[in-house]
VEXVEXMI-49028 format. One record per residue: z, x, y of N, C-alpha, C in turn; residue in three letters; residue number from 1. Coordinates in pm, whole numbers. Layout:
REM VEXVEXMI-49028
<<Z X Y> <Z X Y> <Z X Y> "ALA" NUM>
...
REM end
This chain:
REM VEXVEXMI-49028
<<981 1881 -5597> <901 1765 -5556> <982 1673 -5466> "UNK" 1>
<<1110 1661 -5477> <1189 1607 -5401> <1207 1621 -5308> "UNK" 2>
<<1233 1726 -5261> <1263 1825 -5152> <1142 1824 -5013> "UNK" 3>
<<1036 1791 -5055> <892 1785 -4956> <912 1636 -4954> "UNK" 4>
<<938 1544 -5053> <952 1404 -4991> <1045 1409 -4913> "UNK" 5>
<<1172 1458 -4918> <1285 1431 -4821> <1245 1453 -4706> "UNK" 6>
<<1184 1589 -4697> <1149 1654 -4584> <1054 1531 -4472> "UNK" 7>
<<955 1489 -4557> <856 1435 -4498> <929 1267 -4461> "UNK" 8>
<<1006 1193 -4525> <1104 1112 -4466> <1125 1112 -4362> "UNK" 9>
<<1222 1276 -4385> <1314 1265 -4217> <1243 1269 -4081> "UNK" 10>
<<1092 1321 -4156> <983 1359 -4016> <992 1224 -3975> "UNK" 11>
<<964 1156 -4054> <891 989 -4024> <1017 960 -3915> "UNK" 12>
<<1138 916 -4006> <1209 830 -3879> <1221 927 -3820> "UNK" 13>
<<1223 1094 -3772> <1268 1141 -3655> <1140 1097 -3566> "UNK" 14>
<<1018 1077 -3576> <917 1055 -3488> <963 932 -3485> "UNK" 15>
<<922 798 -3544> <988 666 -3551> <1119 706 -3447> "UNK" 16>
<<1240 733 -3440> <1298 736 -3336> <1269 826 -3191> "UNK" 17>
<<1194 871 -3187> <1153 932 -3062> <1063 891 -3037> "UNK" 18>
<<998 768 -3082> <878 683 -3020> <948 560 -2973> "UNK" 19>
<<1073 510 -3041> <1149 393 -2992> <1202 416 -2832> "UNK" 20>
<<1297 538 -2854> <1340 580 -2742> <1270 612 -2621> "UNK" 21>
<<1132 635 -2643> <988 713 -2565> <962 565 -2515> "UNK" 22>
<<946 445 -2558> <953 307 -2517> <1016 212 -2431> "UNK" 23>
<<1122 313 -2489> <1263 213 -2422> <1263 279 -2263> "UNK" 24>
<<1221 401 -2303> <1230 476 -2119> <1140 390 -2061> "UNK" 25>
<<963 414 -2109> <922 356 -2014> <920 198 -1992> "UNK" 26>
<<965 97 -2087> <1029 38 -2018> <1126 29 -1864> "UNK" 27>
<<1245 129 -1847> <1248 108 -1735> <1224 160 -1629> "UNK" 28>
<<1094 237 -1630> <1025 308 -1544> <899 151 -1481> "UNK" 29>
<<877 181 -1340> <802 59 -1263> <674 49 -1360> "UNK" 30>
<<597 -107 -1405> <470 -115 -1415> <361 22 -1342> "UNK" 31>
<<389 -37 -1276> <257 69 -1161> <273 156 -1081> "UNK" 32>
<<433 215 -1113> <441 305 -977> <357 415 -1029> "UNK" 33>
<<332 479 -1119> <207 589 -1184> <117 551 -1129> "UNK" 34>
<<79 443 -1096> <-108 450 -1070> <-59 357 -905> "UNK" 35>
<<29 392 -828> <-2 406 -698> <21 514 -647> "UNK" 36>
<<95 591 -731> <178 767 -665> <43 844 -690> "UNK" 37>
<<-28 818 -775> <-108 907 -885> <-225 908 -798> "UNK" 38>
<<-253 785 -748> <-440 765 -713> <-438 916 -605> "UNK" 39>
<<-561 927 -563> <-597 1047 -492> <-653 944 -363> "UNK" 40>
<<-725 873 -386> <-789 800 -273> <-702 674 -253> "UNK" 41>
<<-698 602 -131> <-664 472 -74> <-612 377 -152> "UNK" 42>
<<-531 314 -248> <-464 228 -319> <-405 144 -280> "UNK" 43>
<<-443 -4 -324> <-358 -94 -264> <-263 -152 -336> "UNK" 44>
<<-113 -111 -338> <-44 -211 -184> <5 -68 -53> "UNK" 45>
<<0 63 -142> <34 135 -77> <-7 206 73> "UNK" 46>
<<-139 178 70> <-250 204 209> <-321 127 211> "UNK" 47>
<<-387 88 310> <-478 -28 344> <-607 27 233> "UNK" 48>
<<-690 -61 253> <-809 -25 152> <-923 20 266> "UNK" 49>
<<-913 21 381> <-1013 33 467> <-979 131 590> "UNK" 50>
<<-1054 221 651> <-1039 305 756> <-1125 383 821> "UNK" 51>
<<-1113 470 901> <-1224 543 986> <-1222 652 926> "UNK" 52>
<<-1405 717 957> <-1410 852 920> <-1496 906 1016> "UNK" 53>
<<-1433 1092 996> <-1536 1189 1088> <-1565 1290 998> "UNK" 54>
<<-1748 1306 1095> <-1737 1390 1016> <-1867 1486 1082> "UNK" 55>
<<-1795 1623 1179> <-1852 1720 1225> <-1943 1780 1130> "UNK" 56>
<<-2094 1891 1185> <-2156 1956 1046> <-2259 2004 1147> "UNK" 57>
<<-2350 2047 1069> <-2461 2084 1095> <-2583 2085 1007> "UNK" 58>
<<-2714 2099 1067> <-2848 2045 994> <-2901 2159 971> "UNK" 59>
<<-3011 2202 885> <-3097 2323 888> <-3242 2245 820> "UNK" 60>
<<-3333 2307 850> <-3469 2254 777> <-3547 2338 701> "UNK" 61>
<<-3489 2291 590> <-3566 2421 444> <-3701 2417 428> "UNK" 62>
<<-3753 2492 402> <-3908 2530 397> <-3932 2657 300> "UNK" 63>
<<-4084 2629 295> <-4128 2730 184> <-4091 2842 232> "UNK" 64>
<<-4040 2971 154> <-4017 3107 183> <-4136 3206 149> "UNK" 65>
<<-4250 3174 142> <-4370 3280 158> <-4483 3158 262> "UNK" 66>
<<-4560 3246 328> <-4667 3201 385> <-4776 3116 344> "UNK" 67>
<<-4831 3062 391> <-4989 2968 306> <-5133 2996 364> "UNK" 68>
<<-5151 3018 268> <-5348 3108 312> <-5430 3008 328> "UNK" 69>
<<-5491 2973 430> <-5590 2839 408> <-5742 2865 473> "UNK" 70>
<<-5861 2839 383> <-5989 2802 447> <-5985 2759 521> "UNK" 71>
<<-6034 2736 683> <-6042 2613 746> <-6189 2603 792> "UNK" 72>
<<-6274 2675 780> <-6367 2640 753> <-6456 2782 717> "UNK" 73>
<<-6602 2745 682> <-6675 2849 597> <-6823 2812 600> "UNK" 74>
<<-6925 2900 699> <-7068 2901 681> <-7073 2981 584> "UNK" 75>
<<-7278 2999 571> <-7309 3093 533> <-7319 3249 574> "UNK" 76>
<<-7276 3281 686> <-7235 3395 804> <-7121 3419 778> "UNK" 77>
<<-6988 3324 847> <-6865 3339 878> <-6756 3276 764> "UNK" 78>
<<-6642 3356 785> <-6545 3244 716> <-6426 3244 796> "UNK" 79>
<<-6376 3139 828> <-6218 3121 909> <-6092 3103 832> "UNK" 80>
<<-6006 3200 814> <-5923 3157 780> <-5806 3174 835> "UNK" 81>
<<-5708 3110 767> <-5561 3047 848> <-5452 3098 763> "UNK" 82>
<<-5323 3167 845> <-5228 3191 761> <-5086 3167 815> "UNK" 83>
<<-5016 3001 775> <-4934 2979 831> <-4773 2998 773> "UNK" 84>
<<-4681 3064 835> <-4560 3088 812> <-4444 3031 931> "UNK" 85>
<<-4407 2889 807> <-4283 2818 878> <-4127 2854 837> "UNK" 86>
<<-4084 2813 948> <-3904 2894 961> <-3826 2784 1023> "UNK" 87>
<<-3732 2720 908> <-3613 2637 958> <-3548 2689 1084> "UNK" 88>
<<-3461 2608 1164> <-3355 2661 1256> <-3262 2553 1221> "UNK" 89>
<<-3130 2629 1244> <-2971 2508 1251> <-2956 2406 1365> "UNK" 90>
<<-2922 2335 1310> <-2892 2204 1440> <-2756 2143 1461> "UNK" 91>
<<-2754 2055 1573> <-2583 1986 1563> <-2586 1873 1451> "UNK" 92>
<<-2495 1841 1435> <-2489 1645 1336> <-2316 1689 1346> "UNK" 93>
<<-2287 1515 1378> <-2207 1437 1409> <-2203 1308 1386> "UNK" 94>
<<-2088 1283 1299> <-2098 1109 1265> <-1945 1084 1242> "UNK" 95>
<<-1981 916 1305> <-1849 868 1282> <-1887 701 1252> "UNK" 96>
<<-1788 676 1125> <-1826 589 1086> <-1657 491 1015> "UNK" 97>
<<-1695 413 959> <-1610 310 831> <-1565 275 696> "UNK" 98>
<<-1489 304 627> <-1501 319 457> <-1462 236 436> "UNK" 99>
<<-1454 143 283> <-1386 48 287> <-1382 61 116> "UNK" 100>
<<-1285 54 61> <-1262 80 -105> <-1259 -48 -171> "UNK" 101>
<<-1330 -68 -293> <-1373 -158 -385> <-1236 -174 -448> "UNK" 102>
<<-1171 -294 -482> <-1056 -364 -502> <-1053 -319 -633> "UNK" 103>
<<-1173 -311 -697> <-1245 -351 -853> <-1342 -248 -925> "UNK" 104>
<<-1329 -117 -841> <-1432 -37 -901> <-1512 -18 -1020> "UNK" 105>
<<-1622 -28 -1023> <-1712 1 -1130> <-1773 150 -1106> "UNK" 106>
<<-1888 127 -1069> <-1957 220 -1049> <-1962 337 -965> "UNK" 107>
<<-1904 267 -866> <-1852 314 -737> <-1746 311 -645> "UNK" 108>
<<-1692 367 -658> <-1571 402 -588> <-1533 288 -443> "UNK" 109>
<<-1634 376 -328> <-1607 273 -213> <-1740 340 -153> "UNK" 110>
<<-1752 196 -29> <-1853 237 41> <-1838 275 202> "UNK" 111>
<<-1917 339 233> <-1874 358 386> <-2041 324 481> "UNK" 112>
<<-1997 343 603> <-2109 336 725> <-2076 372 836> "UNK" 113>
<<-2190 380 897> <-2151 477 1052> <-2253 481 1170> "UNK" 114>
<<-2283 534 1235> <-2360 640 1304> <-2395 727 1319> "UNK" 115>
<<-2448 824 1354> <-2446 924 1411> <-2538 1005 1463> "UNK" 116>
<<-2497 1162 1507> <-2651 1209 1585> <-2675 1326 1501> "UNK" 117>
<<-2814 1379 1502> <-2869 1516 1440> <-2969 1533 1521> "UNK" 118>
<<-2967 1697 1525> <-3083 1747 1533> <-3166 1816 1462> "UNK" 119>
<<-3333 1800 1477> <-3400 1887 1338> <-3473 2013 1415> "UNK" 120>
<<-3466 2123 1342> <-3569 2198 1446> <-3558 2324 1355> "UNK" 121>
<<-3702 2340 1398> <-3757 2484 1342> <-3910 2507 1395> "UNK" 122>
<<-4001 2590 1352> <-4130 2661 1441> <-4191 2696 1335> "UNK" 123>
<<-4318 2708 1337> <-4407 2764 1246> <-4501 2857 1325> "UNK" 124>
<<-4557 2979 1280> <-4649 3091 1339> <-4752 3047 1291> "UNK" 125>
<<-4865 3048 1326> <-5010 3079 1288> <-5109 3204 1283> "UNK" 126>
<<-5191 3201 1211> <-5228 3358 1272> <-5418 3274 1163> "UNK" 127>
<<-5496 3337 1236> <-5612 3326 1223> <-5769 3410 1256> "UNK" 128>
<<-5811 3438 1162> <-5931 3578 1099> <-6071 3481 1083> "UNK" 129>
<<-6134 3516 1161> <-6317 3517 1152> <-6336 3610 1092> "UNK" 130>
<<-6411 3643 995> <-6468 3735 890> <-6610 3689 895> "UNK" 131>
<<-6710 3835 899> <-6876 3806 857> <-6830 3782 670> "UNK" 132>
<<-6974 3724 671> <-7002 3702 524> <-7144 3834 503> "UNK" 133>
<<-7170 3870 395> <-7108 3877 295> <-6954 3983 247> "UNK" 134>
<<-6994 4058 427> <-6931 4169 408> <-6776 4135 404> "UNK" 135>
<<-6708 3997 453> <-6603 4027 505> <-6540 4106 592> "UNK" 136>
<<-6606 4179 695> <-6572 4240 821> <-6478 4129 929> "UNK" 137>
<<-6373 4199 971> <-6314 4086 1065> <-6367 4103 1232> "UNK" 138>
<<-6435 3957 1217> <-6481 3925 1395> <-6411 3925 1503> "UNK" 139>
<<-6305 3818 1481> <-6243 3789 1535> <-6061 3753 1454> "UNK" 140>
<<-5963 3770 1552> <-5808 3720 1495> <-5773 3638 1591> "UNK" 141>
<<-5670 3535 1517> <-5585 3483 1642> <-5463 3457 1606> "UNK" 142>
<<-5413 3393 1694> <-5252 3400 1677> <-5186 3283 1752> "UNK" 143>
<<-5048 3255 1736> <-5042 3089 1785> <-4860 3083 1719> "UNK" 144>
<<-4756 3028 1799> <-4628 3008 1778> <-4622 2883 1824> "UNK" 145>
<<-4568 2753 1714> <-4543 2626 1774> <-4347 2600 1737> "UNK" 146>
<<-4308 2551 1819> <-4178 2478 1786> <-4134 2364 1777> "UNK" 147>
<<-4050 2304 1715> <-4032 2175 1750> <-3843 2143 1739> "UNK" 148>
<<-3783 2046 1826> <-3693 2008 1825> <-3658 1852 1837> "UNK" 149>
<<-3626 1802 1719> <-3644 1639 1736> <-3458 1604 1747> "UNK" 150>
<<-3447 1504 1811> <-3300 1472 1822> <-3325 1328 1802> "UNK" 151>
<<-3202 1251 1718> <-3232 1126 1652> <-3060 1046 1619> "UNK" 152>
<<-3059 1008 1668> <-2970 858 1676> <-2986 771 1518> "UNK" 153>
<<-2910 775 1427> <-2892 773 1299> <-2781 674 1254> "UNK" 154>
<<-2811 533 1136> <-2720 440 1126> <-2748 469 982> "UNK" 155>
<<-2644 445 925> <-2667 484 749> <-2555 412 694> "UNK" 156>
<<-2566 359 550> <-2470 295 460> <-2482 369 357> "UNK" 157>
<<-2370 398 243> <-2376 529 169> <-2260 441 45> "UNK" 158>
<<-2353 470 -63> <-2232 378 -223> <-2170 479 -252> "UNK" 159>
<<-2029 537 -278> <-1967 672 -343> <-1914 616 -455> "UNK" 160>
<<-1974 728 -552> <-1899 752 -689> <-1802 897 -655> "UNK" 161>
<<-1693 899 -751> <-1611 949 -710> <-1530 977 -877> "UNK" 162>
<<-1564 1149 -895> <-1512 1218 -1006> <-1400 1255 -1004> "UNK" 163>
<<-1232 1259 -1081> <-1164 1285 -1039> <-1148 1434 -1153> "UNK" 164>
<<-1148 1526 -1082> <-1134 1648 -1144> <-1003 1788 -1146> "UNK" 165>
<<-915 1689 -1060> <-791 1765 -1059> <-712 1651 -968> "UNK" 166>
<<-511 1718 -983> <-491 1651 -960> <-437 1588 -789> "UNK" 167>
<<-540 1707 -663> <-585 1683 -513> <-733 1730 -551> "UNK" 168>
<<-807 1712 -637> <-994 1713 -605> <-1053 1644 -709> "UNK" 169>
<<-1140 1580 -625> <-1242 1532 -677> <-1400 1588 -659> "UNK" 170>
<<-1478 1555 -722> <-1640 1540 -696> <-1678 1378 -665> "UNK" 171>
<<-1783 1386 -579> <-1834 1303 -497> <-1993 1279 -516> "UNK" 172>
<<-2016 1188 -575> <-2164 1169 -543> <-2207 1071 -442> "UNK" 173>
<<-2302 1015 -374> <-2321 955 -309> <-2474 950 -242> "UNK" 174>
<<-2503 830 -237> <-2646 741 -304> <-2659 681 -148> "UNK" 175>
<<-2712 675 -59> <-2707 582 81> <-2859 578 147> "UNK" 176>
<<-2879 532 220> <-3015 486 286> <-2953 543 468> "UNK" 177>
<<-3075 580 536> <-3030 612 668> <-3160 574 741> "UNK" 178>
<<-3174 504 881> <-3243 473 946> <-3231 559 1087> "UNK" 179>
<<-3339 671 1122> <-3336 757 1236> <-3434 684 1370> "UNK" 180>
<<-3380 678 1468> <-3445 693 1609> <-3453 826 1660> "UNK" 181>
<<-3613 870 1711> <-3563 978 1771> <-3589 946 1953> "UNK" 182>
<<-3476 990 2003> <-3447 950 2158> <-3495 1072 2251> "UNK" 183>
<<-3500 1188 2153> <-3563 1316 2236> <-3639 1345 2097> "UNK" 184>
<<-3804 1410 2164> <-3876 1475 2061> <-3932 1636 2108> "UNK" 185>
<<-3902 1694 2127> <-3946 1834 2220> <-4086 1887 2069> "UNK" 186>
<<-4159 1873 2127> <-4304 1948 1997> <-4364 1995 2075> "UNK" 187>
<<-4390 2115 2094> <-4491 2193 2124> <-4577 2236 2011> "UNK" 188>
<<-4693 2174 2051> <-4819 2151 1921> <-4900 2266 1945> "UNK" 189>
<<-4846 2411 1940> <-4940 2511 1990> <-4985 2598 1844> "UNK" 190>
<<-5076 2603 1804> <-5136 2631 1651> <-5265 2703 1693> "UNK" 191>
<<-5316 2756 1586> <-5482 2790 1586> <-5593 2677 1569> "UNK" 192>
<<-5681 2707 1651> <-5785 2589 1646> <-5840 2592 1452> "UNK" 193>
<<-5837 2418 1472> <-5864 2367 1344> <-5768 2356 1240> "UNK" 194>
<<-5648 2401 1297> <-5544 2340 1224> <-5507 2215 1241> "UNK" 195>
<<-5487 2156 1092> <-5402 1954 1100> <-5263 1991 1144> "UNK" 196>
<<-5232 1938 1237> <-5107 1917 1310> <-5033 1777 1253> "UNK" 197>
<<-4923 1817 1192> <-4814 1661 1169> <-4699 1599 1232> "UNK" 198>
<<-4708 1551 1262> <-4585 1460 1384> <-4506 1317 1288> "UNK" 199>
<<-4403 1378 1216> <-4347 1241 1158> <-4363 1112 1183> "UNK" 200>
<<-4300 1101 1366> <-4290 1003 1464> <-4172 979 1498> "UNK" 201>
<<-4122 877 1597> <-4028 875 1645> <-3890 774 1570> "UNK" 202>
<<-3935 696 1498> <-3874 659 1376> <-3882 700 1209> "UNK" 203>
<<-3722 727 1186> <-3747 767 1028> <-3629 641 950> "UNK" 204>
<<-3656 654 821> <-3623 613 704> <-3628 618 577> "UNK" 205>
<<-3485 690 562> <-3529 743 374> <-3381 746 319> "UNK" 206>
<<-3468 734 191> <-3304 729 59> <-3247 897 59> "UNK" 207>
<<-3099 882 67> <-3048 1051 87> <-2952 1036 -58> "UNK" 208>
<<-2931 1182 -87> <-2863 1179 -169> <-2722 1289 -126> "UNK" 209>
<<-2595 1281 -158> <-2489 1367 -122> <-2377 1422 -214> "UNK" 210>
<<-2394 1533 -190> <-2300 1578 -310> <-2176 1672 -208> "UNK" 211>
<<-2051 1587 -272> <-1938 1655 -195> <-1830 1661 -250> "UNK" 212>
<<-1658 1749 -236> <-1600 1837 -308> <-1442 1758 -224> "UNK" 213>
<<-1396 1668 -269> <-1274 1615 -244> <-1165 1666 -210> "UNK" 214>
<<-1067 1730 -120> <-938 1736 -114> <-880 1681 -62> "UNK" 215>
<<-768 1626 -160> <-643 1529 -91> <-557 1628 31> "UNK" 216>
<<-520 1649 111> <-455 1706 218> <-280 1641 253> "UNK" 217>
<<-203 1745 270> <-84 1706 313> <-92 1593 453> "UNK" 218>
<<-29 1505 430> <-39 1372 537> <-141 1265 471> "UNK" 219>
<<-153 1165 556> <-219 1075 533> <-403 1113 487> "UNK" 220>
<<-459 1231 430> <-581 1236 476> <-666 1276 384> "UNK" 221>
<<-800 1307 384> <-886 1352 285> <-1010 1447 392> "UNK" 222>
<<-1032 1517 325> <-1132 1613 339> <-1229 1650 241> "UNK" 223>
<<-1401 1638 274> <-1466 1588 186> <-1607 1677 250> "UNK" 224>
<<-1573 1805 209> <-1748 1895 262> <-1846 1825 164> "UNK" 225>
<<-1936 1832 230> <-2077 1725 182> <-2181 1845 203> "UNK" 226>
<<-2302 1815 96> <-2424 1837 184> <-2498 1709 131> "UNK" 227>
<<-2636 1700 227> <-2713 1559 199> <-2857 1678 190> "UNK" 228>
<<-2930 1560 182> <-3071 1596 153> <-3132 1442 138> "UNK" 229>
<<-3261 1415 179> <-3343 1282 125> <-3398 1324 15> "UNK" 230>
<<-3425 1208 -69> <-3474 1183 -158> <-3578 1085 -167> "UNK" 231>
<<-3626 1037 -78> <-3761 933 -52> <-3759 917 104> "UNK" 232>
<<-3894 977 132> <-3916 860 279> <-3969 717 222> "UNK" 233>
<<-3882 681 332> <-3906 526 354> <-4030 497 481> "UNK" 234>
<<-3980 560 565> <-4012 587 704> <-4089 700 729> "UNK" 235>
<<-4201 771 774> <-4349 730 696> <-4283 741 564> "UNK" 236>
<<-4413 621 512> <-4385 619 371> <-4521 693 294> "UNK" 237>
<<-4432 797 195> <-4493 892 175> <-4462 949 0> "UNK" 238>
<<-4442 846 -71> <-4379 845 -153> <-4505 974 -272> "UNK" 239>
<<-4418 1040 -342> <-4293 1061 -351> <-4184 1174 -235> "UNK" 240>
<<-4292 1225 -145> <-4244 1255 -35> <-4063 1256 -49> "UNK" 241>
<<-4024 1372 35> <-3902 1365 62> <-3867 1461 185> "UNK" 242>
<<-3968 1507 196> <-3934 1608 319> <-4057 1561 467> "UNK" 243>
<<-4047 1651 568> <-4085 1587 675> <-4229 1681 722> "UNK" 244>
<<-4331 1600 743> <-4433 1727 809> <-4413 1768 972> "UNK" 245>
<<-4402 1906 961> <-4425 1931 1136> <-4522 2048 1108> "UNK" 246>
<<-4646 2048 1215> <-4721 2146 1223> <-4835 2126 1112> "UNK" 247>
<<-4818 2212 995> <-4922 2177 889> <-4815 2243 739> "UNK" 248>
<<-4721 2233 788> <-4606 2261 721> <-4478 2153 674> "UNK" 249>
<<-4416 2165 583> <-4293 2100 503> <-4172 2123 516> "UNK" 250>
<<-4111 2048 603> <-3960 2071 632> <-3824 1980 526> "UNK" 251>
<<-3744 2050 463> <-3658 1955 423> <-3547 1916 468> "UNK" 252>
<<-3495 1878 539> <-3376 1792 643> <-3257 1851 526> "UNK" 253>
<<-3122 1932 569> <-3034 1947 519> <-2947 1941 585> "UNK" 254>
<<-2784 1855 539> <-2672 1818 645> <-2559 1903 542> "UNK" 255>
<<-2501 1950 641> <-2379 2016 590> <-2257 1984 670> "UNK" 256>
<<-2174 1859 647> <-2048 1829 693> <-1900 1803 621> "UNK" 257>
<<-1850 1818 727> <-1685 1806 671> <-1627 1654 718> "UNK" 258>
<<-1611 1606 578> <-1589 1449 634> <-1441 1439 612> "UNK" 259>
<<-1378 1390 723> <-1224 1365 758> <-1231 1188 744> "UNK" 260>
<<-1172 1188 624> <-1110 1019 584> <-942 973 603> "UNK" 261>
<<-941 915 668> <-821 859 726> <-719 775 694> "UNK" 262>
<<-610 754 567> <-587 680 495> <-444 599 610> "UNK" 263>
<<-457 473 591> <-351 393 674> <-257 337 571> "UNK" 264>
<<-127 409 602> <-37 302 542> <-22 165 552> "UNK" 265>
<<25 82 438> <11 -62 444> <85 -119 536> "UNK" 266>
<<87 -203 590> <214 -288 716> <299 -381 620> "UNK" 267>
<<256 -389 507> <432 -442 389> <509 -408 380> "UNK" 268>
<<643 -454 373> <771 -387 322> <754 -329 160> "UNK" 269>
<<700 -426 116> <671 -380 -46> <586 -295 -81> "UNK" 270>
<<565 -180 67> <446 -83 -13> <547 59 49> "UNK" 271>
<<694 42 61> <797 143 107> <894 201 -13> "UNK" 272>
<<880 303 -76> <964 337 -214> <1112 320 -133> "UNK" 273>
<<1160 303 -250> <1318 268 -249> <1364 387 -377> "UNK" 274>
<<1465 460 -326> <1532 515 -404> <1660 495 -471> "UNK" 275>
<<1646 562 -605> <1743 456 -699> <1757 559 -750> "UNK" 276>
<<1897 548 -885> <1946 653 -969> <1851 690 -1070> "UNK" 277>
<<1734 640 -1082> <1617 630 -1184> <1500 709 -1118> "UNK" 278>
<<1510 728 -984> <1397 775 -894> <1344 709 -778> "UNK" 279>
<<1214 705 -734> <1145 600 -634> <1119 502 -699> "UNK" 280>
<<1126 436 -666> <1101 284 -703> <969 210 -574> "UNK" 281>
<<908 117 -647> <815 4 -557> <851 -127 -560> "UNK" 282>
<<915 -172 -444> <995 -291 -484> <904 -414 -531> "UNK" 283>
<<773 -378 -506> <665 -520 -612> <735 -497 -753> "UNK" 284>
<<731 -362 -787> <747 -312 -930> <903 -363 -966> "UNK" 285>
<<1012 -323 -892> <1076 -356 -910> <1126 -526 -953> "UNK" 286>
<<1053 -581 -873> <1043 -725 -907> <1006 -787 -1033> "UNK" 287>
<<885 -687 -1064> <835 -720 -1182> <889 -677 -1266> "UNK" 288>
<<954 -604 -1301> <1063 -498 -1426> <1152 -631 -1398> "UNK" 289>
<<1209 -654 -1306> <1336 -742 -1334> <1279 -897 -1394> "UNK" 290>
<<1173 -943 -1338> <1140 -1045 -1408> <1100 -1025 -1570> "UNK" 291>
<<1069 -929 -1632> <1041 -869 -1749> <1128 -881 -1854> "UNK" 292>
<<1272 -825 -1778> <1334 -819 -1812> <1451 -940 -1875> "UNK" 293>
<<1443 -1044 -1712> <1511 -1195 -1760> <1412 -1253 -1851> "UNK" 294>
<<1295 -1203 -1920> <1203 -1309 -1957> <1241 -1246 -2152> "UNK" 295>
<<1326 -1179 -2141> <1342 -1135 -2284> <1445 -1163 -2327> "UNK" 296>
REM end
């Protein structure tokens, strides 16, 4: 019975002394040099909190993947019907914009804004059958290829939350609003008679949503593939709408870019490690360890 108390004693002060000593180190290790070496994104005193971003990509416009059968109209003789099959195409997008990191994060990390340009484009086929009644015999067919290519001048503000999931990546969410001009609209409205034709217009506005995949990069930098998508027009408002009509068809606006974030070192002397027999040092930190220290 003795023998398991002793035992369990010596555990105590051997932990008890390797928690003193575990203390006493970090004592003289800096306040904060861990959580300025450590951060993944922009930290201040070490980089400015604010900088430029790019960010090259491209657009595509998702749409239904089977065709749509439609009445368009129906005597007692005839019946007309319509069978339309729409097809995304890829586009350019380009933006360059501003980030600026929350001192104080809560919810969100930092926010950024910008510009930039896209293009949307894709075509829909038509094809269209006169049939007698009762027999259903076909009278008549027709046929019909429309395209469209809209190009749009784009200002957007975007809130990022920001997951840290390793220790160069993160996950990225991001919540922003975007306001489109379009400065070129190329539509060729060529369909089967009696089809509703849809034309967005030349202004858009809608809530987007973005999901993107963090890497910290050797040098000053970050790299941040995104894709977006809307999540409400604003602009027609079409709620709960989220995608765009062209033709008599549903397009969904998709951005796929690589966003290059630009981190600036600070212009302080006190954001330059100093090396010491202990390691790097931050001479704020250092200041503060030594005042710590006369204060005991």
């Amino acid at each position: 019975m003795r023998l398991p108390l002793l035992l369990i004693l010596t555990l105590l002060i051997s932990s008890s002394a390797l928690h003193a000593q575990k203390r006493k180190v970090n004592k003289n290790k800096p306040v904060s040099f861990n959580r300025h070496y450590n951060e993944i994104l922009p930290t201040d005193p070490q980089y400015k909190l604010s900088g430029w971003l790019l960010a090259p990509g491209a657009t595509y416009m998702m749409t239904r993947f089977i065709s749509r059968n439609e009445t368009l109209s129906e005597s007692a003789t005839e019946r007309y019907d319509g069978k339309f099959t729409p097809l995304g195409k890829p586009g350019i997008y380009l933006e360059v914009g501003r980030y600026k990191m929350f001192k104080y994060p809560r919810l969100f990390r930092y926010f950024d804004y910008g510009i930039a340009y896209k293009s949307l484009r894709g075509r829909e086929k038509a094809e269209g059958s006169i049939v007698s009644l009762p027999g259903e015999a076909e009278v008549q067919s027709l046929s019909a290829e429309g395209s469209f290519g809209y190009h749009y001048l784009t200002a957007h503000f975007n809130l990022n939350h920001v997951w840290r999931i390793g220790k160069y990546n993160f996950l990225q969410n991001t919540l922003g609003f975007n306001a489109d001009y379009g400065f070129i609209r190329n539509y060729d409205q060529t369909s089967i008679p009696q089809a509703e034709l849809n034309d967005p217009g030349q202004f858009l506005a809608n809530v987007h949503y973005k999901l993107g995949y963090g890497i910290k990069m050797r040098g000053n930098w970050l790299l941040i593939p995104s894709i977006e998508t809307p999540i409400l027009n604003v602009l027609p408002f079409e709620p709960p709408r989220s995608s765009l009509g062209f033709f008599t068809s549903r397009y969904r606006p998709v951005i796929f870019s690589l966003r290059f974030l630009f981190m600036r070192p600070s212009d302080g002397l006190d954001c330059t490690p100093v090396r010491t027999r202990e390691g790097l040092f931050m001479p704020t930190d250092m200041d503060k360890q030594r005042q710590m220290n006369e204060g005991k």
